[in-house]
C-alpha positions as CSV (number, residue, x, y, z in Angstrom):
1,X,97.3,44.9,80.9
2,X,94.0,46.7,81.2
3,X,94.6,50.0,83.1
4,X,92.5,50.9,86.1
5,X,90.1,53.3,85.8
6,X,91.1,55.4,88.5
7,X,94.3,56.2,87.0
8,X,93.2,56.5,83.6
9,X,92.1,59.7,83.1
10,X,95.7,61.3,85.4
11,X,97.8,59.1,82.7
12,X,95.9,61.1,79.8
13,X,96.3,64.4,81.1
14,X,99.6,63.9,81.8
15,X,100.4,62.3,78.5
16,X,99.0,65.6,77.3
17,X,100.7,67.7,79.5
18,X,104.1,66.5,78.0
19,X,103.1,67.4,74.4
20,X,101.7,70.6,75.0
21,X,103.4,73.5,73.0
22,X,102.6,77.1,72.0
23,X,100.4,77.8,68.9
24,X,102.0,80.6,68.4
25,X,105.8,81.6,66.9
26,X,107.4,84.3,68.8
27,X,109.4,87.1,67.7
28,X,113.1,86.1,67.8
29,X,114.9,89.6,68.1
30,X,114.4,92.4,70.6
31,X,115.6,94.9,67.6
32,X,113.1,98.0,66.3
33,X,112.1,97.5,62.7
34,X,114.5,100.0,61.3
35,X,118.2,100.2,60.1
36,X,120.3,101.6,63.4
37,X,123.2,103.6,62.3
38,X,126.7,102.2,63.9
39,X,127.2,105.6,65.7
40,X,126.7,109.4,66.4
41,X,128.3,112.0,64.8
42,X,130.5,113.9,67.7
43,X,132.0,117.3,67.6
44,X,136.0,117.1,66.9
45,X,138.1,117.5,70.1
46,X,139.0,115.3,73.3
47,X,135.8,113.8,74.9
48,X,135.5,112.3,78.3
49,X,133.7,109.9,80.3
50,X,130.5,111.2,81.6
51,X,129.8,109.9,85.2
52,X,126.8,107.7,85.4
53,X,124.7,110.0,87.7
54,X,124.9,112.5,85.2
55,X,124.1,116.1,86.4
56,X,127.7,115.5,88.9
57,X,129.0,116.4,85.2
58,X,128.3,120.2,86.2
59,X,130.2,119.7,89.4
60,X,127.4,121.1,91.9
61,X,127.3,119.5,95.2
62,X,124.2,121.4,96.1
63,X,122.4,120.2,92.8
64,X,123.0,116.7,94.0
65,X,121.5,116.9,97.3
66,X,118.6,118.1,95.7
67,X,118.2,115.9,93.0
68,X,118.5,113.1,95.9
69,X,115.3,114.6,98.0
70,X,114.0,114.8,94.4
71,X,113.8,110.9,94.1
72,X,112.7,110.6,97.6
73,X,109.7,113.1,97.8
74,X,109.0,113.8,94.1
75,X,104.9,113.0,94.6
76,X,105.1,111.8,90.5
77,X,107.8,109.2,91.1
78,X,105.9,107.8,94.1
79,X,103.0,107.5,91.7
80,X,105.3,105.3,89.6
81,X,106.4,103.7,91.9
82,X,102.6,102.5,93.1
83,X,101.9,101.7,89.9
84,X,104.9,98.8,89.5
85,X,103.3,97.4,92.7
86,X,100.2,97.2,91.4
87,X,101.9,95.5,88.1
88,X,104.1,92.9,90.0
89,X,100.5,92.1,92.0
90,X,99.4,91.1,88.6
91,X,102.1,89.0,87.6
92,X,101.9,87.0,90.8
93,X,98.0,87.0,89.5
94,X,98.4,85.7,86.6
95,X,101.6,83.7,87.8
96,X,99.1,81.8,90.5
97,X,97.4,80.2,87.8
98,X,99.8,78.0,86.8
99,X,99.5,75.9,89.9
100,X,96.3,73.9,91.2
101,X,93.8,75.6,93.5
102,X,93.0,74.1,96.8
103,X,90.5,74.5,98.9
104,X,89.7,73.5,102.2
105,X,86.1,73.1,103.6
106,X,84.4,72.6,107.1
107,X,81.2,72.1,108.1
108,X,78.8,71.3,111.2
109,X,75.7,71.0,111.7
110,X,72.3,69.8,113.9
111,X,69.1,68.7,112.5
112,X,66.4,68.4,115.1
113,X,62.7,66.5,114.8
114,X,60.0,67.0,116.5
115,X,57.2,64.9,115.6
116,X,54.2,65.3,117.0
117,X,52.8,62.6,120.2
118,X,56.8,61.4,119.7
119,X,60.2,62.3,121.4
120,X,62.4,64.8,119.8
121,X,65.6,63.4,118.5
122,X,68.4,65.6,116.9
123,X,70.5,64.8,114.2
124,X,74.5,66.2,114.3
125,X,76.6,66.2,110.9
126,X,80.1,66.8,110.9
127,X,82.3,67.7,107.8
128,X,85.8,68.2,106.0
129,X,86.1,68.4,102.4
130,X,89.4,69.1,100.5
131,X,88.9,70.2,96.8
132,X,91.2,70.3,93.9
133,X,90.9,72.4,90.7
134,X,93.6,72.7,87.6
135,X,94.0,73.6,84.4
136,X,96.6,72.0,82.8
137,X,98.6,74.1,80.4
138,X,97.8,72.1,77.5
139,X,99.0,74.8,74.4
140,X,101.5,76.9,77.4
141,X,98.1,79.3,77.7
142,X,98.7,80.1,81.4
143,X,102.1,79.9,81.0
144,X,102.5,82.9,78.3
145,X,99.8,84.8,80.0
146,X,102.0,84.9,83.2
147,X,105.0,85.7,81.2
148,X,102.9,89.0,79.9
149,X,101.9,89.8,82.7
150,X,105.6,89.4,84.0
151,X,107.1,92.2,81.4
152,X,104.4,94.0,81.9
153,X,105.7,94.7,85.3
154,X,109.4,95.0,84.4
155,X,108.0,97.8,81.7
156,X,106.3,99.4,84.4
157,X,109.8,99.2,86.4
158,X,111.4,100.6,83.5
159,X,108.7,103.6,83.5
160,X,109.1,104.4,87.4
161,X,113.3,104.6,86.1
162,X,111.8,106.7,82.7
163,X,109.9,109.4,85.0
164,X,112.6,109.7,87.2
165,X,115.2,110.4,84.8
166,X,112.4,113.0,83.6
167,X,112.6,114.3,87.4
168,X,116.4,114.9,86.7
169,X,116.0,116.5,83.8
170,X,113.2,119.1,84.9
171,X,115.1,119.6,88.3
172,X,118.4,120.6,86.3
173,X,116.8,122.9,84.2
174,X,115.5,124.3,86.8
175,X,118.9,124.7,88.7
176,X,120.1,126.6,85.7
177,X,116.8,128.6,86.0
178,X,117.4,129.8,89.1
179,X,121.4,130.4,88.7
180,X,120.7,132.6,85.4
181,X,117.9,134.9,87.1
182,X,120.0,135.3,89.9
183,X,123.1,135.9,87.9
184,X,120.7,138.1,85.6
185,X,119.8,140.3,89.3
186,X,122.9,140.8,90.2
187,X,124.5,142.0,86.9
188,X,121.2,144.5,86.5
189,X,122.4,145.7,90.1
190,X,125.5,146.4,88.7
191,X,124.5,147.8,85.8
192,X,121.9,150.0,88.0
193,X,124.7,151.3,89.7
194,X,126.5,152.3,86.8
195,X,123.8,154.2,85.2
196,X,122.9,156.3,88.2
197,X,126.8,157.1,88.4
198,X,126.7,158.4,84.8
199,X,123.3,160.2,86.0
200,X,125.3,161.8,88.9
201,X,127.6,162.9,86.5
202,X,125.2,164.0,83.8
203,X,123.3,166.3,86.6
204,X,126.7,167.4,88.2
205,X,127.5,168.8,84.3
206,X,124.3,170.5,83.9
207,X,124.6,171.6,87.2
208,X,127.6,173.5,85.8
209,X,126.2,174.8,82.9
210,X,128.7,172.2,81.2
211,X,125.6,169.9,79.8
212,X,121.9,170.1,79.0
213,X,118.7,169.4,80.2
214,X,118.1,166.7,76.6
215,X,121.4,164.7,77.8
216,X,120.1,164.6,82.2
217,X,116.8,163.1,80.6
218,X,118.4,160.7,77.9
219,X,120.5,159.1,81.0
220,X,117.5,158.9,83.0
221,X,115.5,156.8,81.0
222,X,118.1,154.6,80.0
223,X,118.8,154.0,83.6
224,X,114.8,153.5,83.8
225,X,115.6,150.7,80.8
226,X,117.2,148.7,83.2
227,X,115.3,148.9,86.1
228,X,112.4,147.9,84.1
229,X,113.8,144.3,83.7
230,X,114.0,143.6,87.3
231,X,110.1,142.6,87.5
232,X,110.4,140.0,84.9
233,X,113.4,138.6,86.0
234,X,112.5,138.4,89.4
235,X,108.6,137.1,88.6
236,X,110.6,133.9,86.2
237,X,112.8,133.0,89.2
238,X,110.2,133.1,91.9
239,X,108.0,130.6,89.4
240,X,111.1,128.9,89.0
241,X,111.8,128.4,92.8
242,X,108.0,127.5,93.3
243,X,107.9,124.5,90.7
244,X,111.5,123.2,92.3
245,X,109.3,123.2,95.6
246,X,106.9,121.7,93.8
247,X,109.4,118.7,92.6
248,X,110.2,117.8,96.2
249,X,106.7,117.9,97.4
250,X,107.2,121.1,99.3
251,X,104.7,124.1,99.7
252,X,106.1,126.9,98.0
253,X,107.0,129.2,100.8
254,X,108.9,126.4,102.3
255,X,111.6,126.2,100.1
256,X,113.3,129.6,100.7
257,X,113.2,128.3,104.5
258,X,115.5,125.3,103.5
259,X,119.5,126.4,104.2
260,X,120.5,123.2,102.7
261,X,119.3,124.1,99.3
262,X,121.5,127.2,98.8
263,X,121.7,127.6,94.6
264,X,124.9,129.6,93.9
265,X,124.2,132.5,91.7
266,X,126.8,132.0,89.2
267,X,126.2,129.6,86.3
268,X,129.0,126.7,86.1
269,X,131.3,126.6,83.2
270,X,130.7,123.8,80.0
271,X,132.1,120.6,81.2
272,X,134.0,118.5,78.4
273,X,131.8,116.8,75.9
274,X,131.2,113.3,76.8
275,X,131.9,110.4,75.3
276,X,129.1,108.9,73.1
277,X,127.5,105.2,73.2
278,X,126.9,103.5,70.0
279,X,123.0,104.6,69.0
280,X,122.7,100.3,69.4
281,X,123.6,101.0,73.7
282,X,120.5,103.7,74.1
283,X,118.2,100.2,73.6
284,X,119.4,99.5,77.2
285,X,120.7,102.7,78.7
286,X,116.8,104.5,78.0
287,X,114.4,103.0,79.9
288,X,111.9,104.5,77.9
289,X,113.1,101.9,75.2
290,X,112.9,99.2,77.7
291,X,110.0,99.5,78.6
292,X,108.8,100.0,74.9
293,X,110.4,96.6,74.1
294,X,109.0,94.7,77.1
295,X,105.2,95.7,76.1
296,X,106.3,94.4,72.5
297,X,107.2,91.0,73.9
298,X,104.3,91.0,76.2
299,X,102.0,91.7,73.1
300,X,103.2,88.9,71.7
301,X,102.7,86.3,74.2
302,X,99.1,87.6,74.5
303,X,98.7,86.5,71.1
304,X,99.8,83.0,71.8
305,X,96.8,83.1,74.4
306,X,94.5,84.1,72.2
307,X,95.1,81.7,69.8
308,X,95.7,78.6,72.3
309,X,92.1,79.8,73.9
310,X,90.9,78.8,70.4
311,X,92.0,75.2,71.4
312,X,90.7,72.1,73.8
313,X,91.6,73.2,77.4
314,X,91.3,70.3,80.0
315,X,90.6,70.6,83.2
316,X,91.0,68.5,86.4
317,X,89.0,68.1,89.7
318,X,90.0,66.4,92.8
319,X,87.5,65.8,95.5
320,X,87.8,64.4,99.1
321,X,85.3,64.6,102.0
322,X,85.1,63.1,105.9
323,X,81.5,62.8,107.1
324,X,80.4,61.5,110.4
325,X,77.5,61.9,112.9
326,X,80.2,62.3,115.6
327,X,83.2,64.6,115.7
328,X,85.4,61.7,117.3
329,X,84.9,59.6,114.4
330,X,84.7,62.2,111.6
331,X,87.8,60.8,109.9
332,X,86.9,56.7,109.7
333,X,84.7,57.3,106.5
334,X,86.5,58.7,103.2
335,X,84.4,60.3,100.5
336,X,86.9,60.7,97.5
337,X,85.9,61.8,93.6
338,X,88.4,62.5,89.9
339,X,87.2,64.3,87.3
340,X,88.3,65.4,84.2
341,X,86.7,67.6,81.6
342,X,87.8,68.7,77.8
343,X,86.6,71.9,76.5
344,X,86.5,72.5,72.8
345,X,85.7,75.4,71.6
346,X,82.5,75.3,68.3
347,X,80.8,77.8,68.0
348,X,81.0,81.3,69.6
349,X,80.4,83.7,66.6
350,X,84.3,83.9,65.5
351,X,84.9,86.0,68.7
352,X,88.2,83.7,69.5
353,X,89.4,84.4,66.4
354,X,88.5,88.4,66.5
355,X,90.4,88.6,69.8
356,X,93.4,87.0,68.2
357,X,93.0,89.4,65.1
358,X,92.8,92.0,68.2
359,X,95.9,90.8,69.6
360,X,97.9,90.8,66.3
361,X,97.1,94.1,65.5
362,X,98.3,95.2,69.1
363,X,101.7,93.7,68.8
364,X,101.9,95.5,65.6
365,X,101.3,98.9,67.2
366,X,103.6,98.5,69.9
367,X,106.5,97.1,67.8
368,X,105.7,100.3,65.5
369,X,105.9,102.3,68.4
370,X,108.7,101.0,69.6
371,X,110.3,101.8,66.3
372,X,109.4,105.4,66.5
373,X,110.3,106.0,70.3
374,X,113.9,104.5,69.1
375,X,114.3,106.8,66.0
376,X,112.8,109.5,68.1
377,X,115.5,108.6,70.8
378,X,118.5,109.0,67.6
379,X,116.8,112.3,67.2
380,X,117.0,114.0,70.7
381,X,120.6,112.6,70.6
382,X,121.9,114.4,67.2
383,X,119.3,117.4,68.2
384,X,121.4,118.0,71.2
385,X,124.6,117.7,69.1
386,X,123.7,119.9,66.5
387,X,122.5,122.7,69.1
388,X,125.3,122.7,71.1
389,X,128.0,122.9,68.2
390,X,126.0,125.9,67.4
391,X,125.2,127.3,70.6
392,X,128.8,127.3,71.6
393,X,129.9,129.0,68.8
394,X,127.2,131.8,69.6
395,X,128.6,132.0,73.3
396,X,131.7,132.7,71.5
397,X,130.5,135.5,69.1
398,X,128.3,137.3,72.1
399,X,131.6,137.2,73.8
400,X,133.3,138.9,71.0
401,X,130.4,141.7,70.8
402,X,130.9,142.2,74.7
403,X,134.5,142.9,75.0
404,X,133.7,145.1,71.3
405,X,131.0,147.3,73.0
406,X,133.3,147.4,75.9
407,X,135.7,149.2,73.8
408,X,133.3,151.0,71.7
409,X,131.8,152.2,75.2
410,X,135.4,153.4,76.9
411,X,135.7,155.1,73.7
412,X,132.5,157.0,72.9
413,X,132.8,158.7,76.7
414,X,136.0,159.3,76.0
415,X,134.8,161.0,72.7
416,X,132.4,163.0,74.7
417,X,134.1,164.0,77.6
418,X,136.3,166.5,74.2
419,X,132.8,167.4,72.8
420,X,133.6,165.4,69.2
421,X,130.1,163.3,69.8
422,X,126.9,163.8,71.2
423,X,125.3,161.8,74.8
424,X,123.4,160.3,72.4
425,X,126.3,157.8,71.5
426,X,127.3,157.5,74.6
427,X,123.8,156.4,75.4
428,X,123.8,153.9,72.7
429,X,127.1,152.6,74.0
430,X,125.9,151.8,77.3
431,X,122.9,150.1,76.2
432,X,124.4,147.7,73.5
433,X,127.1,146.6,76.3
434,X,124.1,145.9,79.0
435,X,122.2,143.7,76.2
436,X,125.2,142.4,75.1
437,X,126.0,141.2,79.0
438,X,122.2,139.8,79.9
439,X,122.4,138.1,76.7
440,X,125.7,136.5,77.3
441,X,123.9,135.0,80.4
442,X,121.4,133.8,78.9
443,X,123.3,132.2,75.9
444,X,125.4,130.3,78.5
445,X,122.6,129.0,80.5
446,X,121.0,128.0,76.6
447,X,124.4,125.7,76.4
448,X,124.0,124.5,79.8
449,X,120.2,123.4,79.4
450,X,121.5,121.7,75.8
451,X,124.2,119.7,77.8
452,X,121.7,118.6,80.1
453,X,120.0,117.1,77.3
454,X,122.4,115.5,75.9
455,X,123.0,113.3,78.7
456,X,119.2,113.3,79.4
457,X,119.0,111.9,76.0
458,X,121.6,109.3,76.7
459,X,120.0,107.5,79.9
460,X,122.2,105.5,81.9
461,X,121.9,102.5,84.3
462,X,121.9,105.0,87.5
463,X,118.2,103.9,86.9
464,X,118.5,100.4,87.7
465,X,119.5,101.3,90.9
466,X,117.1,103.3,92.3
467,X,114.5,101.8,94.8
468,X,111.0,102.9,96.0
469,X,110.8,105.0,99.3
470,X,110.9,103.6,102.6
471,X,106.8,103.8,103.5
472,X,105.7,102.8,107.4
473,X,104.7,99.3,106.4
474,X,107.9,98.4,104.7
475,X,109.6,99.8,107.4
476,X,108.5,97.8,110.3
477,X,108.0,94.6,108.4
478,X,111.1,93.5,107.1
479,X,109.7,90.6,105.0
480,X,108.1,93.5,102.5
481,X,111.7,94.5,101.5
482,X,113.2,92.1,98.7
483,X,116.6,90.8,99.9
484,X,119.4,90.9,97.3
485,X,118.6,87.1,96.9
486,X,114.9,87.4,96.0
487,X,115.6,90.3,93.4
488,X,118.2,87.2,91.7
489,X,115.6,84.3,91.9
490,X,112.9,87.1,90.3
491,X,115.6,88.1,87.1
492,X,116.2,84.4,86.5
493,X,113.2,83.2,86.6
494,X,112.3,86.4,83.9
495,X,115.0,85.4,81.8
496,X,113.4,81.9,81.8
497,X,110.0,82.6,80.7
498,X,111.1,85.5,78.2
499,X,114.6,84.3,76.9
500,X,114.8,87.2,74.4
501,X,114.3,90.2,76.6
């Protein structure tokens, strides 16, 4: 039976549509290209489970209020945050594609004659056109770019969670900034205090003709020795204050204003060592590698575009118009029109092909970097391990030294006090203690900061859970806030048009 013409050139295209496939082969793991070892090498002793949020491992209510305003007001995170919706806007771009454009057309019009020695007589024209334009996705063209453009979004989800788990990381260390200098101010106080005592005394013996004028000046400048560290001290925690401000997108000044952010000025002991993942579990606990993965995947879809623009596209055109002198008859007289076109690419100076070169060598540098952000990842994991094993046992030793210049201090004034040693000694005494003190401070906040990076290092899926600020639009329009449903629908239908991410 001969076929109608009409519906001969929809039967082709469809025939067509059902044998389309992608030209290219896709890569069938989501692994980096190197050997992953089956796990971390932990200090010996009892570990326990970190809690997902991870700074609450240090047991500071006030630091979690903070870090909460922090991913509220933190101007960079917002940034981030703009930046996924510009992303999903691109996906739904290139997503929009996939489905016939329509168009809808209306006209009017009056033509008017006015020959000459003769009557005018007008003319009215009345029409409605509806036009239809597609692509069909012949080699799954439109199809992978959407799917791209797709992870390209969900990376740039997965960099909004990598800068705010940067966020925490700079706002802890800052916490532990701020608790060291003001630890560090109040232990110079006490040692102030203790220095102008042994001044008191030094003067009150010379005053008695017990002492000299050498010993009155040697205790003066060692109590000048301490006072000379306040201004540094104080100039590292003001900074430190300012750039916390900073971090919640406060003015400066502001912050010392807040009562809610009170920072205790005592650092908080070590908490247990946590329990490790397997180096395997940091490709979905660091966003950072998420994202890294997603743009590998997305790289190569876009060179399955490349090469299916090498090949025939075909296109299809639908047309339909009402035209009519009069408005009450407009729709009595059908204008209707198919077309279909095939586009073969034959010459165009091999630029097809270099943009498919292009595209290669893009998905090459991306898996390669993904690679290196993973080993890097390993890295800042045994890093942290190897410090803190070592920066423990320091804290240990400087705490030895400070309970040994202690005692070597209780006994060199006791020396003294039965003329067997010179001030000098006692002197020497003081000082070593007072270093040894500042420097047990500082060690401790060192293991503190090393912890924090450990877990930094780690990730977690806190991440996943965070979601962008309330703005003023979103707010008062409820249909810009994805309901639990929508954020389902949107996972499948990833899952379907990237099966391996």
């Amino acid at each position: 039976m001969k076929i109608a013409d009409p519906l001969r050139i929809p039967l082709i295209l469809a025939l067509a549509c059902g044998i389309g496939c992608s030209p290219h082969t896709m890569r069938d793991s989501d692994l980096p290209d190197t050997e992953i070892p089956p796990s971390f090498e932990a200090p010996a002793g009892p570990t326990v489970e970190a809690p997902d949020a991870w700074w609450n491992s240090f047991d500071e209510p006030g630091l979690d209020r903070t870090m909460q305003r922090a991913f509220e007001a933190n101007l960079g995170l917002r940034q981030a945050w703009s930046r996924l919706d510009q992303a999903n806007a691109q996906a739904t771009i290139a997503g929009a594609f996939l489905y016939p454009d329509v168009n809808l057309d209306a006209s009017a019009g009056r033509t008017r004659v006015d020959p000459a020695g003769s009557p005018a007589n007008s003319t009215d024209r009345f029409t409605i056109g509806l036009g239809l334009s597609w692509e069909i996705d012949l080699w799954k063209k439109i199809a992978n770019r959407a799917d791209a453009a797709s992870l390209v979004a969900r990376a740039s989800r997965a960099d909004a969670e990598q800068t705010a788990l940067l966020l925490s990381g700079s706002v802890v260390d800052l916490w532990f900034t701020i608790q060291e200098k003001q630890q560090l101010l109040s232990l110079l106080a006490e040692q102030i205090e203790l220095s102008r005592t042994l001044l008191e005394l030094t003067e009150l013996r010379y005053g008695q003709g017990v002492g000299d004028a050498l010993q009155v000046l040697q205790q003066r400048l060692q109590l000048q020795s301490v006072i000379s560290a306040l201004p540094d001290i104080r100039s590292t925690l003001e900074t430190s204050r300012n750039q916390l401000a900073v971090l919640l997108a406060r003015a400066p000044e502001n912050l010392d204003a807040d009562p809610t952010i009170a920072i205790a000025a005592v650092l908080p002991e070590l908490p247990p060592f946590p329990t490790l993942p397997t180096p395997r579990d940091l490709l979905d606990q660091r966003p950072d590698l998420r994202a890294a993965y997603d743009r590998v995947a997305a790289a190569d879809l876009e060179v399955a575009v490349a090469m299916a623009n090498m090949l025939p596209a075909i296109r299809l055109s639908l047309a339909g118009n009402f035209t009519s002198d009069q408005l009450s008859s407009l729709f009595e007289s059908t204008v209707g029109s198919i077309t279909g076109s095939l586009l073969q690419p034959v010459f165009d100076g091999d630029r097809r092909g270099a943009e498919a070169d292009r595209r290669r060598a893009i998905l090459n540098e991306r898996l390669d970097a993904f690679t290196e952000r993973f080993l890097i990842a390993l890295r800042e994991v045994e890093d942290a391990i190897d410090r803190e094993r070592n920066l423990v046992d320091l804290l240990e030793q400087t705490r030895i030294q400070v309970d040994l210049a202690e005692k070597t201090l209780t006994e060199s004034r006791l020396l003294f006090a039965n003329g067997q040693i010179e001030y000098l000694d006692v002197i020497t005494s003081i000082r070593a203690l007072q270093d040894l003190q500042r420097r047990d401070v500082s060690v401790q906040r060192s293991v503190l900061a090393n912890r924090a990076s450990l877990l930094l290092a780690l990730g977690g899926d806190w991440t996943r859970s965070l979601a962008p600020p309330a703005t003023e639009e979103s707010a008062s329009d409820p249909q810009t806030t994805p309901s639990d449903d929508d954020d389902t629908v949107a996972a499948e239908n990833r899952s379907l048009r990237n099966p391996h991410a």
